[in-house]
C-alpha positions in Angstrom: 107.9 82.5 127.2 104.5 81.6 129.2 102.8 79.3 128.1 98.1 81.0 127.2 97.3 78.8 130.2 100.0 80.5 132.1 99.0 84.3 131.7 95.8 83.4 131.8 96.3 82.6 135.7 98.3 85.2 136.4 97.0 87.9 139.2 96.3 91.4 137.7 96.9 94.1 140.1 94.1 96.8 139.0 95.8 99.0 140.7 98.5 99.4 138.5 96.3 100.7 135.5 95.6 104.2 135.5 92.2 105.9 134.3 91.9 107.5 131.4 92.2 111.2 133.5 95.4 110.3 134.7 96.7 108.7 131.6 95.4 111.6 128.6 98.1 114.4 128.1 94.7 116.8 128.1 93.4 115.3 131.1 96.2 114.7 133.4 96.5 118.3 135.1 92.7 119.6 134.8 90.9 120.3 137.7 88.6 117.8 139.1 85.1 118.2 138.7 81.9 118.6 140.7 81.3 115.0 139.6 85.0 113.8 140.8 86.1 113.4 136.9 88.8 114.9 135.6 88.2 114.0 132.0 88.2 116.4 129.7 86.6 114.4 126.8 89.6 115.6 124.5 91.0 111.5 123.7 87.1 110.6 123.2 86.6 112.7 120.5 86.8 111.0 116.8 89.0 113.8 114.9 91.0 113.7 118.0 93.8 110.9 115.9 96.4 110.6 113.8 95.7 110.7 109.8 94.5 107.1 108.6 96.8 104.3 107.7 95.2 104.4 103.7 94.5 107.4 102.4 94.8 108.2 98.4 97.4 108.1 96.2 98.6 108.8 92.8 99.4 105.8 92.2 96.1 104.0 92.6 93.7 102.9 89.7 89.5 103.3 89.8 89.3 99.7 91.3 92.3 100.5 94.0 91.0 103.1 95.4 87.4 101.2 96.5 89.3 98.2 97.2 90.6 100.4 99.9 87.7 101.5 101.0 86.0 98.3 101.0 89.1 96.9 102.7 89.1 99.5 105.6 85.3 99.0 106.6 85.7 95.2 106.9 88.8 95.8 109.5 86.5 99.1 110.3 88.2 99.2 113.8 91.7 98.1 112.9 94.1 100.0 114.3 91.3 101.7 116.0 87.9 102.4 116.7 86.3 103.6 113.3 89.8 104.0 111.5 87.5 102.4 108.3 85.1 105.5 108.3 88.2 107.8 108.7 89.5 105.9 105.4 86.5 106.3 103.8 86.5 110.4 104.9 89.5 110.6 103.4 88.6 109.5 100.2 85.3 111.4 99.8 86.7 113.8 97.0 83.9 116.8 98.8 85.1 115.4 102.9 86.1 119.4 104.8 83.5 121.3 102.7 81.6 123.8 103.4 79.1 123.1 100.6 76.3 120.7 100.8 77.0 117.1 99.1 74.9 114.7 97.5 78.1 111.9 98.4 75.4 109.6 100.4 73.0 110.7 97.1 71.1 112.9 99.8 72.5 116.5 100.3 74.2 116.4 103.4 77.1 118.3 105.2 80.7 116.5 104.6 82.3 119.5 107.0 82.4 118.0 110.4 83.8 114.4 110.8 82.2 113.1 113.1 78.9 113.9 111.6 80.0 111.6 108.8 81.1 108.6 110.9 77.1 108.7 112.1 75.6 109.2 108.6 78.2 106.9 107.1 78.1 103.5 109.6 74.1 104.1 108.6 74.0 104.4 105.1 77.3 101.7 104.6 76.0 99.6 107.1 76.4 96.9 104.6 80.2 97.3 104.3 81.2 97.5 107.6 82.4 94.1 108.6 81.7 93.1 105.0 83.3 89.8 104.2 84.1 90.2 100.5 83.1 92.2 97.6 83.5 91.8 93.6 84.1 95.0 90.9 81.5 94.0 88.6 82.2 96.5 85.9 84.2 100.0 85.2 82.8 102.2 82.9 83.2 106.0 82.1 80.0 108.2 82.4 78.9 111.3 80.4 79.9 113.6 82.4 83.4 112.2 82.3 83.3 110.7 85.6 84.0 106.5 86.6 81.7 104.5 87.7 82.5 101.6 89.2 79.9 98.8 90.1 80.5 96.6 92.8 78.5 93.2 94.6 79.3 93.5 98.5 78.8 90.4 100.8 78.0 92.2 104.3 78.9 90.2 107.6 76.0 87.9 107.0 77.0 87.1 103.4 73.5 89.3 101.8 74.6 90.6 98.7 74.4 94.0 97.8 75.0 96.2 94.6 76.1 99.6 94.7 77.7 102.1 92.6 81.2 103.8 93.4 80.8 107.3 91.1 85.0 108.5 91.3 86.5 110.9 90.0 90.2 112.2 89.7 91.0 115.5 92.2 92.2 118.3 90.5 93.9 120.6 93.4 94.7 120.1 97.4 96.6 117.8 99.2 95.2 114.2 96.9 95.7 116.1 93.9 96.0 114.2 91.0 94.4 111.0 93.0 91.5 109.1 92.8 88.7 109.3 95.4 84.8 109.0 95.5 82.5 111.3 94.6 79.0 109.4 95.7 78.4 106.2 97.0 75.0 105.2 96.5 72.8 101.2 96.1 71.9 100.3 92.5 68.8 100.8 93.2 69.2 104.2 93.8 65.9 106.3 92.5 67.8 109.3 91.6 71.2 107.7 89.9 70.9 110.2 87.3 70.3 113.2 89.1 73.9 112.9 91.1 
């Protein structure tokens, strides 16, 4: 086995690596553009992977299910780019509908992925890269709901407070499991209202 010095002098032919036109299953027998791309933008697009690595389960409790969460937007681009946001999608109880949502605690469409990776890397900009948080409390709401409060340390170690509102899904595919309703700061003006 060679030695980091060793591959690090090692010649790379560049000629062996392929673009991305040549390597994509979409891309590989278009037609070549005006612009001498053949690139179809298919393997750029965000929806266009696999399911995430985390994704809800029966089996988790209130605080399992934001420790994933949490978990997945520190390693935000472990396996890949924005798999943490994916991981998050997936446990936004409203994430594929039609109907406005107040998950952010602004209405806002959850239909379209990739329109969630933007307006969630913005409004969890504190989580992404975070490097630790603490579940402060777990309590039951009125309306039957969990909350669960939690102190995030964000990549510069600034504390933050914010509240986890989660509730149990009753029908699809995470039936049964635990996922996030809204995810708002503490200091949220209009707690009550969501």
């Amino acid at each position: 086995m060679a030695s980091a010095e060793e591959i690090l002098m090692q010649v790379i032919d560049r000629r062996e690596f392929k673009p991305t036109s040549e390597e994509c299953p979409f891309c590989r027998e278009a037609r070549v553009k005006e612009n001498g791309s053949k690139c179809l933008g298919i393997c750029r697009n965000p929806q266009n992977v696999p399911g995430p690595l985390v994704y809800p389960h029966a089996m988790q409790t209130w605080e399992d299910a934001v420790d994933c969460i949490l978990w997945a937007m520190r390693d935000i681009s472990t396996p890949r780019t924005d798999h943490g946001v994916q991981v998050m999608w997936e446990y936004a109880v409203e994430h594929g509908n039609m109907e406005r949502s107040r998950f952010f605690g602004f209405s806002s469409d959850m239909y379209h992925f990739d329109h969630f990776i933007g307006k969630a890397l913005n409004t969890y900009d504190a989580f992404v890269r975070n490097t630790g948080h603490e579940i402060t409390q777990v309590s039951t709401m009125e309306d039957g709901r969990t909350r669960v409060d939690v102190r995030v340390k964000d990549r510069v170690g600034e504390e933050t407070e914010w509240i986890f509102i989660m509730v149990r899904r009753t029908f699809g595919k995470y039936e049964g499991c635990i996922q996030a309703h809204r995810i708002v700061r503490a200091d949220f003006p209009h707690l009550g209202d969501i």
